[in-house]
C-alpha positions in Angstrom: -54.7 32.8 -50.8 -51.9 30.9 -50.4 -53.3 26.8 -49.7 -54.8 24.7 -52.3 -57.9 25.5 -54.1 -59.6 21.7 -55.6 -58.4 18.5 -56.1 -57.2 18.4 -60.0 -56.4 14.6 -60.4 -55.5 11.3 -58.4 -52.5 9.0 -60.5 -52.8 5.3 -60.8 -49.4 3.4 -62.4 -50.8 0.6 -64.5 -49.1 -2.4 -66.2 -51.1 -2.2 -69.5 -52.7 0.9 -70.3 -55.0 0.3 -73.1 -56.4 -2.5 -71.3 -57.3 -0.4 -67.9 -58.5 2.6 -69.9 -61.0 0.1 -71.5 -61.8 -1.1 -67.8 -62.7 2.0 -66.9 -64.2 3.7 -69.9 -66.6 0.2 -70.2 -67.1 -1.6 -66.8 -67.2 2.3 -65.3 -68.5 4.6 -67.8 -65.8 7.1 -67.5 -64.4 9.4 -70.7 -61.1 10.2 -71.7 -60.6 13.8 -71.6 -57.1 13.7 -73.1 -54.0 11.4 -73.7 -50.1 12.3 -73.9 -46.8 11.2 -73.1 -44.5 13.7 -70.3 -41.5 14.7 -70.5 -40.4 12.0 -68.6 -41.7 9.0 -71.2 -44.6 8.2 -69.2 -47.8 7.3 -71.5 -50.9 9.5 -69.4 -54.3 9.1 -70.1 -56.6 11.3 -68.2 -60.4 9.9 -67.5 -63.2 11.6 -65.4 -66.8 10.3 -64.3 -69.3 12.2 -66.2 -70.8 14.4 -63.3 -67.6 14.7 -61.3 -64.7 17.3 -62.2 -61.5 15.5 -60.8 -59.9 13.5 -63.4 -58.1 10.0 -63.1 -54.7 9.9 -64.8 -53.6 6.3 -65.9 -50.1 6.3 -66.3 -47.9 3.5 -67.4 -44.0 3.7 -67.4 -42.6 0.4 -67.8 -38.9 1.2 -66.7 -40.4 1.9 -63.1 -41.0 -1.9 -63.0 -44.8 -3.9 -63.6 -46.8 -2.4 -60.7 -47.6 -4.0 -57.2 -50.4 -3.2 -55.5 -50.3 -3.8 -51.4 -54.0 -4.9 -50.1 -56.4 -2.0 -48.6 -53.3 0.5 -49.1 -55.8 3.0 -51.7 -59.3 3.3 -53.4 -61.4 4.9 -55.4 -65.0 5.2 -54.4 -67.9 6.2 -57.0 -71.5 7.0 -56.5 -73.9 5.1 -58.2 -77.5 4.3 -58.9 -78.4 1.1 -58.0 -75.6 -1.6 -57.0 -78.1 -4.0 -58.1 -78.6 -2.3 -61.7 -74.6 -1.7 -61.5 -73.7 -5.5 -60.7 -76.1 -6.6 -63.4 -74.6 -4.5 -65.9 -70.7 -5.3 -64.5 -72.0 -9.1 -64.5 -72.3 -8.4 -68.6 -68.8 -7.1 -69.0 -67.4 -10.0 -67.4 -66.6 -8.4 -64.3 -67.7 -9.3 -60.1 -67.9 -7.9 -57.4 -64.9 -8.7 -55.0 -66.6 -7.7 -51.6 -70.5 -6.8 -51.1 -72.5 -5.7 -52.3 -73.6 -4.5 -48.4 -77.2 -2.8 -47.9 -78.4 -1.2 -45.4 -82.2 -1.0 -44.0 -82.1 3.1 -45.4 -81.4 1.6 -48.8 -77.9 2.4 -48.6 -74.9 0.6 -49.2 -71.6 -0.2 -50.8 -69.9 -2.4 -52.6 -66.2 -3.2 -54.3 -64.3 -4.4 -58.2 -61.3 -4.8 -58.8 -59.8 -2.9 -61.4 -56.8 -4.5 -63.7 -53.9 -4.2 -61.8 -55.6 -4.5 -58.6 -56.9 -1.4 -57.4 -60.3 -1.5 -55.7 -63.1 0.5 -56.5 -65.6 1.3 -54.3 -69.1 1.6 -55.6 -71.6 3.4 -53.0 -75.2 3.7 -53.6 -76.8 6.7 -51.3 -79.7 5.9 -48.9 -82.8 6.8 -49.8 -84.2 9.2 -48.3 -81.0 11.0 -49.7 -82.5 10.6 -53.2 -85.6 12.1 -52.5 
């Protein structure tokens, strides 16, 4: 077959790598699979959620210039839990929510952090009857 099979990996340019992996390996709960540099100097570190295949690469390449995110141009969204239980434990990082969270009557909802540089995240907790 000649079109794409899965969806390997999604890049996000950072200003301060070590600092963002720590953002998203603490705040998120997400491991680094690997680290290396390219052939083109840029510093990669890969990261993935732990029931999720598609990996995260953090990049940062300082001669492209420190990195400028435009508002609502990209996201990434994660599943979890409870947004409460999430925002408690995000509230003991040092980290708030920027938007939400929002709940809905079906125990759904949704909520958003910002990551280092800017980058939202979208955290979605499924309704409930989804759980069940």
């Amino acid at each position: 077959m000649n079109t794409v099979k899965r969806l390997h990996h999604t890049r996000y340019r950072v200003d301060d790598l070590e600092r963002t992996v720590k953002f998203y390996r603490d705040v998120l709960g997400l491991v680094e699979t690997r680290r290396h540099k390219s052939p083109r100097g840029s510093e990669l570190v890969f990261m993935k959620a732990p029931e999720s295949e598609e990996l995260i690469e953090l990049c940062y390449f300082p001669s492209s210039g420190p990195v400028q995110v435009q508002a609502d141009l990209t996201h990434l969204a994660f599943e979890v839990d409870s947004l409460e239980a999430f925002g408690k434990h995000i509230a003991a990082c040092g980290v708030a929510f920027s938007d939400g969270p929002h709940l809905r009557p079906d125990g759904g909802g949704f909520a958003f952090v910002d990551a280092p540089e800017g980058y939202e995240i979208e955290l979605i907790q499924r309704p409930q009857q989804l759980l069940a």
